[in-house]
LUMZATI-612656 format. One record per residue: z, x, y of N, C-alpha, C, O, CB in turn; residue in one letter; residue number from 1. Coordinates in pm, whole numbers, plus 50000, padded with zeros to 5 digits. Glycine has a CB too. Layout:
# LUMZATI-612656
[[Z,X,Y],[Z,X,Y],[Z,X,Y],[Z,X,Y],[Z,X,Y],A,NUM]
...
***
This chain:
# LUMZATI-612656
[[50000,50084,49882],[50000,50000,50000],[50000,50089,50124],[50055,50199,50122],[50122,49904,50000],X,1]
[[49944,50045,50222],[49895,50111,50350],[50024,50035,50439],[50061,49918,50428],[49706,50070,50401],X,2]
[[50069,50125,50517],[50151,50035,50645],[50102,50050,50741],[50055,50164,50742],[50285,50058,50685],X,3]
[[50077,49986,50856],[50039,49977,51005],[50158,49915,51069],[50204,49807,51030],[49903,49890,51035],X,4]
[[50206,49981,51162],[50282,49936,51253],[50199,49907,51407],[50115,49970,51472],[50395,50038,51256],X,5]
[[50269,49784,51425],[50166,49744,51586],[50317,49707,51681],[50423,49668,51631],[50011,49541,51570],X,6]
[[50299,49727,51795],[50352,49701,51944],[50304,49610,52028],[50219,49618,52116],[50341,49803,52019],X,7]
[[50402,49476,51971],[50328,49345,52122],[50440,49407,52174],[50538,49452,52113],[50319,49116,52120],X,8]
[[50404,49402,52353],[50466,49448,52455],[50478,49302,52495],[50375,49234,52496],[50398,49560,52547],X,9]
[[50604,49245,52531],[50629,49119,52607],[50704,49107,52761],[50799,49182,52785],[50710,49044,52514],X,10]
[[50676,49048,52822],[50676,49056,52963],[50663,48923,53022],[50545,48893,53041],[50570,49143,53010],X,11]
[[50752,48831,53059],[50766,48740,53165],[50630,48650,53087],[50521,48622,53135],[50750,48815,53346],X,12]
[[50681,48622,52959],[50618,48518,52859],[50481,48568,52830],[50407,48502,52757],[50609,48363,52919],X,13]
[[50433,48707,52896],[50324,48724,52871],[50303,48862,52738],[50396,48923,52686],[50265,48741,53015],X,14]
[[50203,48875,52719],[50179,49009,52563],[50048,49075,52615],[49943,49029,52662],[50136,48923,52353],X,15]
[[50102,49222,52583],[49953,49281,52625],[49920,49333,52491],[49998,49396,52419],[49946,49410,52755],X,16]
[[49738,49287,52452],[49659,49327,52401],[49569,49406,52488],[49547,49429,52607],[49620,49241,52341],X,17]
[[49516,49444,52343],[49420,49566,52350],[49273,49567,52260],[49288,49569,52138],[49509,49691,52300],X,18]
[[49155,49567,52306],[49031,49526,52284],[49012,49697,52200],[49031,49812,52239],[48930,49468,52445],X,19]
[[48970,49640,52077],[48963,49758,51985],[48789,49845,52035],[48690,49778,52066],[48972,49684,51790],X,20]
[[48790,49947,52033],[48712,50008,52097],[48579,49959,51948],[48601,49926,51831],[48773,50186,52145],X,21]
[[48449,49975,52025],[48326,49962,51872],[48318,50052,51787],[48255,50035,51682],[48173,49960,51896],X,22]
[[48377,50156,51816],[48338,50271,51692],[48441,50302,51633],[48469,50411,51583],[48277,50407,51729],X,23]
[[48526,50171,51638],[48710,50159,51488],[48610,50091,51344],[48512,50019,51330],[48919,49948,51559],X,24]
[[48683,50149,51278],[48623,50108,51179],[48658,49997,51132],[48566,49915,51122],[48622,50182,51101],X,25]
[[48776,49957,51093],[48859,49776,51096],[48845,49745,51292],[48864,49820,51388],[49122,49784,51020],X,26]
[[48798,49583,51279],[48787,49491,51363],[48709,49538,51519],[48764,49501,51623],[48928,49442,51371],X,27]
[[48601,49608,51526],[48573,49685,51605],[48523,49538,51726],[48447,49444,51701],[48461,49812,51539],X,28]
[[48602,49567,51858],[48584,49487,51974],[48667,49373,51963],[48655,49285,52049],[48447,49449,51997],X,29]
[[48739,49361,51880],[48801,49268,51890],[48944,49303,51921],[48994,49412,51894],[48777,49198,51789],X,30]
[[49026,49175,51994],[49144,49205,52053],[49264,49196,51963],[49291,49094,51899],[49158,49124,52161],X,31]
[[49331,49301,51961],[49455,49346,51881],[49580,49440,51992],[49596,49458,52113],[49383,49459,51740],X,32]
[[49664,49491,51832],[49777,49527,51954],[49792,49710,51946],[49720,49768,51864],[49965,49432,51910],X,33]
[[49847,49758,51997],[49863,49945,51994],[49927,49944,51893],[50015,49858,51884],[49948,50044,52118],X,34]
[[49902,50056,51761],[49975,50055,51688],[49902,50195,51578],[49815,50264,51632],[49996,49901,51647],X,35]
[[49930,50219,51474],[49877,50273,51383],[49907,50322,51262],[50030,50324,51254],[49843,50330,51422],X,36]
[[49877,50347,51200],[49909,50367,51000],[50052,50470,51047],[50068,50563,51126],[49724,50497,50858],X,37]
[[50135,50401,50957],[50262,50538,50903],[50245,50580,50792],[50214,50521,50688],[50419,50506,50887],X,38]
[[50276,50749,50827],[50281,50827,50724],[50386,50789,50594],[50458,50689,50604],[50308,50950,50783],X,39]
[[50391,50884,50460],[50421,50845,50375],[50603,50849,50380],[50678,50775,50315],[50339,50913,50282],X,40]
[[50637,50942,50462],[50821,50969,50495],[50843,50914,50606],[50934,50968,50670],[50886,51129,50516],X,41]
[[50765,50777,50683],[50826,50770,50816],[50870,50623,50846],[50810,50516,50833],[50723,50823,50925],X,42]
[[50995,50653,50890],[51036,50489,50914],[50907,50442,50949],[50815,50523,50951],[51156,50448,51043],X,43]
[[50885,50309,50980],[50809,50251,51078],[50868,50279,51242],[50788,50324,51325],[50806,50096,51037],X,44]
[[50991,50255,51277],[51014,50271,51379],[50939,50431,51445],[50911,50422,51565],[51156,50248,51373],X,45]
[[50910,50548,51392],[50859,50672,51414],[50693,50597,51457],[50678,50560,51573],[50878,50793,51261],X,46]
[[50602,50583,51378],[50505,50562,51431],[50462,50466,51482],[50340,50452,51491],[50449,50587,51384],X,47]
[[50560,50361,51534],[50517,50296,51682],[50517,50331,51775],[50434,50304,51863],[50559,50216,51724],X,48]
[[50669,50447,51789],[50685,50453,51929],[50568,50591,51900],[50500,50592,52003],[50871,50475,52007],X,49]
[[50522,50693,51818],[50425,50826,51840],[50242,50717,51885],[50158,50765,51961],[50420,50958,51624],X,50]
[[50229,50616,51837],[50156,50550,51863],[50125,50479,52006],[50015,50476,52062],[50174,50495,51782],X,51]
[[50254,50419,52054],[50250,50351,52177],[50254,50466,52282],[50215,50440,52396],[50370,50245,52191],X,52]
[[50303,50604,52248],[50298,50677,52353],[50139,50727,52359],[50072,50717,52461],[50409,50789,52343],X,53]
[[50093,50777,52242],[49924,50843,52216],[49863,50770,52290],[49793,50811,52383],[49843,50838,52066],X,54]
[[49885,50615,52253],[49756,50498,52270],[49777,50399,52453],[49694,50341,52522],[49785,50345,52092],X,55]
[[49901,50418,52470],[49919,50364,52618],[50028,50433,52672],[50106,50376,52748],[49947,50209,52631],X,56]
[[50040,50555,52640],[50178,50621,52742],[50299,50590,52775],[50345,50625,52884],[50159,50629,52853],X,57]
[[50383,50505,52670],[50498,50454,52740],[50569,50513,52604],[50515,50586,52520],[50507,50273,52793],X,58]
[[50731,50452,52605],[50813,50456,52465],[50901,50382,52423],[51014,50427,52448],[50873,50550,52444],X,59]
[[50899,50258,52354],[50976,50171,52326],[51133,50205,52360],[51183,50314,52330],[50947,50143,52197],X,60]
[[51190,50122,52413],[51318,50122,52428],[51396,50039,52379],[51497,50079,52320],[51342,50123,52524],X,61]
[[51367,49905,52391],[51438,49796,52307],[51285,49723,52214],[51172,49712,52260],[51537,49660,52437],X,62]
[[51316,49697,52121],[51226,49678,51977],[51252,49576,51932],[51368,49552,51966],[51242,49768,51862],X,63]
[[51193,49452,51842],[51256,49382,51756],[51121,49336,51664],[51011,49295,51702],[51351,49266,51829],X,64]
[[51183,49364,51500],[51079,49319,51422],[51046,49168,51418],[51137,49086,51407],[51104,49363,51297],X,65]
[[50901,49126,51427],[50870,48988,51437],[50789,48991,51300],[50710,48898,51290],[50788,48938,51582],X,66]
[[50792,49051,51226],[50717,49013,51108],[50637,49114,51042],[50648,49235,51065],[50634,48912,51139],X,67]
[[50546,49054,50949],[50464,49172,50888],[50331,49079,50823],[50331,48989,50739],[50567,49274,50752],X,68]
[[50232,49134,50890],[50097,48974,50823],[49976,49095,50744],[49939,49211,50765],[49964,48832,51036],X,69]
[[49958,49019,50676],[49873,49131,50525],[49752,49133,50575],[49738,49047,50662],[49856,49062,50334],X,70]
[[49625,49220,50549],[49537,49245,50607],[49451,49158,50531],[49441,49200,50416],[49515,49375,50622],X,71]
[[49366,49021,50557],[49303,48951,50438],[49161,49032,50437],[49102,48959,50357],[49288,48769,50461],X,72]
[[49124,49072,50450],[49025,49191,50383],[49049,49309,50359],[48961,49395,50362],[48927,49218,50442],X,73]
[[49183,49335,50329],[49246,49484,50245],[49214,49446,50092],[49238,49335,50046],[49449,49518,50266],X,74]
[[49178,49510,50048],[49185,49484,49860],[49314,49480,49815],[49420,49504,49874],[49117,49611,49758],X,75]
[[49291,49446,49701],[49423,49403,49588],[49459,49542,49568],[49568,49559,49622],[49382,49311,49419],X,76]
[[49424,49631,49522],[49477,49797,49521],[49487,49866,49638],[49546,49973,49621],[49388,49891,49448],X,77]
[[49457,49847,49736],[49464,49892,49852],[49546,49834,49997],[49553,49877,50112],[49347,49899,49864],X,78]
[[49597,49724,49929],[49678,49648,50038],[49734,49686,50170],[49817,49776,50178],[49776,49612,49985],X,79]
[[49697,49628,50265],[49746,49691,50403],[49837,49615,50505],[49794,49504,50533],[49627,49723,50482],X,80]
[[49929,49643,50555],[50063,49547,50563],[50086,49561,50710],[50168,49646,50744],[50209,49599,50464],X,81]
[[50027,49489,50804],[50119,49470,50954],[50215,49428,51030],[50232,49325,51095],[50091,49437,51010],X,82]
[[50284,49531,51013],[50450,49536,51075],[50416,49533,51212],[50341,49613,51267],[50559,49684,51037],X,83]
[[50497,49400,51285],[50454,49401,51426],[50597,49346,51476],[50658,49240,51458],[50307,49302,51465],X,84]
[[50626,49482,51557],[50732,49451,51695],[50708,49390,51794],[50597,49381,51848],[50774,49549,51763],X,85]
[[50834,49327,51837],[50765,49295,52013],[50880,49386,52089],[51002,49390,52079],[50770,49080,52086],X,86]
[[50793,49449,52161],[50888,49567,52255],[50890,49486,52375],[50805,49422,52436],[50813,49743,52290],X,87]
[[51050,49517,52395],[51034,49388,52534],[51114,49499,52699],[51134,49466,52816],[51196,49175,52475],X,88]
[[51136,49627,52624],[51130,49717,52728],[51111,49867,52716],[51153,49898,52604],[51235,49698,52788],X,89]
[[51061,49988,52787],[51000,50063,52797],[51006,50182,52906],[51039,50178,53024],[50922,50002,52788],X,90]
[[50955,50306,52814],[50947,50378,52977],[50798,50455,52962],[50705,50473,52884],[51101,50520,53018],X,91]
[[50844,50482,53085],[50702,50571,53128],[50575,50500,53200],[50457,50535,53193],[50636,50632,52991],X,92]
[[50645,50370,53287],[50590,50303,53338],[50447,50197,53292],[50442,50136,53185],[50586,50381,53412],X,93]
[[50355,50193,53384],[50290,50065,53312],[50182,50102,53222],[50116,50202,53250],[50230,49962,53414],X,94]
[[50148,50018,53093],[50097,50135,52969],[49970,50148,53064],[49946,50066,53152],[50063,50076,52765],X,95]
[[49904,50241,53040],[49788,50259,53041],[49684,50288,52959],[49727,50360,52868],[49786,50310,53096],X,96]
[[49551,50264,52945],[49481,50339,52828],[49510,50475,52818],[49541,50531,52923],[49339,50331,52836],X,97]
[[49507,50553,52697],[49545,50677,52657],[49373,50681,52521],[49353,50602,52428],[49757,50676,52583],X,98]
[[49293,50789,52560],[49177,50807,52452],[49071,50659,52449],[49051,50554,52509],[49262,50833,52283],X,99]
[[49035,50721,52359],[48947,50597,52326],[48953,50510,52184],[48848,50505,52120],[48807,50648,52335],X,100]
[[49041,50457,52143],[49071,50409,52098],[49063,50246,52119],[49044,50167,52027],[49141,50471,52092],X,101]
[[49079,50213,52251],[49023,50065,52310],[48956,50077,52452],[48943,50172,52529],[49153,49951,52329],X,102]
[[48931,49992,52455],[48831,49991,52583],[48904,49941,52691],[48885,49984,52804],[48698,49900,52567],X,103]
[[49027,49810,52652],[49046,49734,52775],[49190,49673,52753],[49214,49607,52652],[48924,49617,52800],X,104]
[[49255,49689,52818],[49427,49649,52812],[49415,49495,52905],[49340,49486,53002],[49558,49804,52916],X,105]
[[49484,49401,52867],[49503,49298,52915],[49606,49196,52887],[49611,49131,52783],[49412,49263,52906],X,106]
[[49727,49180,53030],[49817,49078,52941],[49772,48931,52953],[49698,48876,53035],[49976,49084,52987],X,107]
[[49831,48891,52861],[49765,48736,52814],[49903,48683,52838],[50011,48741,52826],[49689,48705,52629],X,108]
[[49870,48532,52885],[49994,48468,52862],[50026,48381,52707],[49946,48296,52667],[50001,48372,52983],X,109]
[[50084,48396,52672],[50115,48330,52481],[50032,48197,52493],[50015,48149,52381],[50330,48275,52423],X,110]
[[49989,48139,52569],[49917,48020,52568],[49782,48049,52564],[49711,47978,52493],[49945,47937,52675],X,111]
[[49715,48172,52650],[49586,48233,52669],[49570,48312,52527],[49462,48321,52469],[49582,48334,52810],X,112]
[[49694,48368,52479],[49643,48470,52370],[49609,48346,52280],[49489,48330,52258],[49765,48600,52300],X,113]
[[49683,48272,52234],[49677,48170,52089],[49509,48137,52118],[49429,48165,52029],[49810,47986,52090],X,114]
[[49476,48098,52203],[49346,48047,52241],[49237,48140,52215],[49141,48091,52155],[49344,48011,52379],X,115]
[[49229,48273,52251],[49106,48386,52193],[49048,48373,52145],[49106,48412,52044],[49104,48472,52138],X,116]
[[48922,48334,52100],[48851,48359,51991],[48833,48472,51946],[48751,48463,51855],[48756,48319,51998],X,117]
[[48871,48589,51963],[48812,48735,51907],[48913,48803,51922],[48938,48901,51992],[48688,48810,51977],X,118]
[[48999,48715,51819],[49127,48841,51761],[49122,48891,51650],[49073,48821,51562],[49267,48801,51749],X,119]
[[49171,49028,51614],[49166,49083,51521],[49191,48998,51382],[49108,49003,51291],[49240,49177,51549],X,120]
[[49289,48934,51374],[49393,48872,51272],[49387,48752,51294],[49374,48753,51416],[49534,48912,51277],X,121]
[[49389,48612,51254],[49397,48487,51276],[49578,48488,51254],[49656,48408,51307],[49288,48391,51168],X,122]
[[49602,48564,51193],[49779,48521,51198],[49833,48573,51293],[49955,48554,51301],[49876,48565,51084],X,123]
[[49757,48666,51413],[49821,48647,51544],[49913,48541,51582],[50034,48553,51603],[49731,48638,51626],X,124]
[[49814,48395,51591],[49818,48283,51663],[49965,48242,51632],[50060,48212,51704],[49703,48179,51626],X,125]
[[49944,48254,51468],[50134,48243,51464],[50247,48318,51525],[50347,48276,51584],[50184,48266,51339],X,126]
[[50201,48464,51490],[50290,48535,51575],[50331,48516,51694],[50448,48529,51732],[50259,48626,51586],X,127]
[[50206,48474,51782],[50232,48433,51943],[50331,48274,51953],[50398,48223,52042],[50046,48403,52029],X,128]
[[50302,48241,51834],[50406,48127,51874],[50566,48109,51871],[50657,48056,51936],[50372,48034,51803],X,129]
[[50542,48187,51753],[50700,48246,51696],[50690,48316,51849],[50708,48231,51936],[50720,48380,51514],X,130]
[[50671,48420,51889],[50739,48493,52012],[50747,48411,52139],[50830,48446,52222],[50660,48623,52049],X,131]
[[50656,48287,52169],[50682,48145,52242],[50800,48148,52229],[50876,48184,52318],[50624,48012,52193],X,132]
[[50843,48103,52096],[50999,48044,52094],[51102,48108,52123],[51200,48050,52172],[51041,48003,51983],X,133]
[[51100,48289,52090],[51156,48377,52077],[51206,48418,52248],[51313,48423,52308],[51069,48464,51990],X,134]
[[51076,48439,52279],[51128,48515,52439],[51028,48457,52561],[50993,48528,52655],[51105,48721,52438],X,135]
[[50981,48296,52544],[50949,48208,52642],[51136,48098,52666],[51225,48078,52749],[50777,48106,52570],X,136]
[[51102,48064,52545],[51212,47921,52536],[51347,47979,52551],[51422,47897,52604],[51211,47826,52372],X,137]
[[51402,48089,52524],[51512,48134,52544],[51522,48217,52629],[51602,48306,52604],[51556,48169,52458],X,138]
[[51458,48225,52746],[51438,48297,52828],[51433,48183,52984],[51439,48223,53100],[51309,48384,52774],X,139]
[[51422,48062,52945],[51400,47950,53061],[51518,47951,53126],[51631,47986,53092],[51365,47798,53015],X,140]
[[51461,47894,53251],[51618,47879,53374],[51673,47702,53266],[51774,47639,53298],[51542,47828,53658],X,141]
***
């Protein structure tokens, strides 16, 4: 089994994605989150934050696991597993692109993301809702 760890960044009900650059080999142009494969000895927590710094310059500070959604075109021997945080604070100011790895950073509001047509994962949509409930609804005056 393959692990990928990904980083939704959340912010005043909103999540920033990231438009996968055309020459990735999984989901090329389509919108997903910063993240990338962990090695075989490494927490997950290690290669989000070596990831979120490579891929947008910042470094998780406060973290929380929201889940893990299977890759439906990974094979049965090859299974690939997305562990996805939502980092809800940070340093090193506001991410920026880092390489080429995506083309285009953009926060969405959880109502704009669910709506996308050209997301990586269709089990986003859940994710964004679960984090609706998580850090919209408990977050209201």
């Amino acid at each position: 089994m393959r692990n990928i760890v990904n980083g939704v960044l959340v912010r005043q009900g909103s999540v920033l994605l990231a438009r996968r650059s055309l020459h990735r080999k999984a989901y090329p142009g389509l919108w997903s989150f910063p993240g990338g494969h962990a090695e075989e000895n490494e927490s997950l927590l290690e290669p989000l934050a070596r990831e979120l710094r490579e891929e947008i310059g910042i470094v998780p500070t406060t973290t929380a696991s929201v889940g893990s959604i299977g890759d439906p075109n990974s094979q049965p021997t090859d299974r690939i597993d997305n562990h996805i945080y939502a980092v809800t604070s940070w340093a090193g100011g506001e991410p920026k692109m880092i390489g080429d790895e995506h083309t285009e950073l953009t926060w969405f509001t959880l109502r704009n993301a669910i709506a996308l047509p050209d997301l990586a994962l269709e089990g986003y949509k859940a994710l964004f809702k679960t984090l609706a409930d998580a850090y919209v609804h408990t977050n209201s005056p």
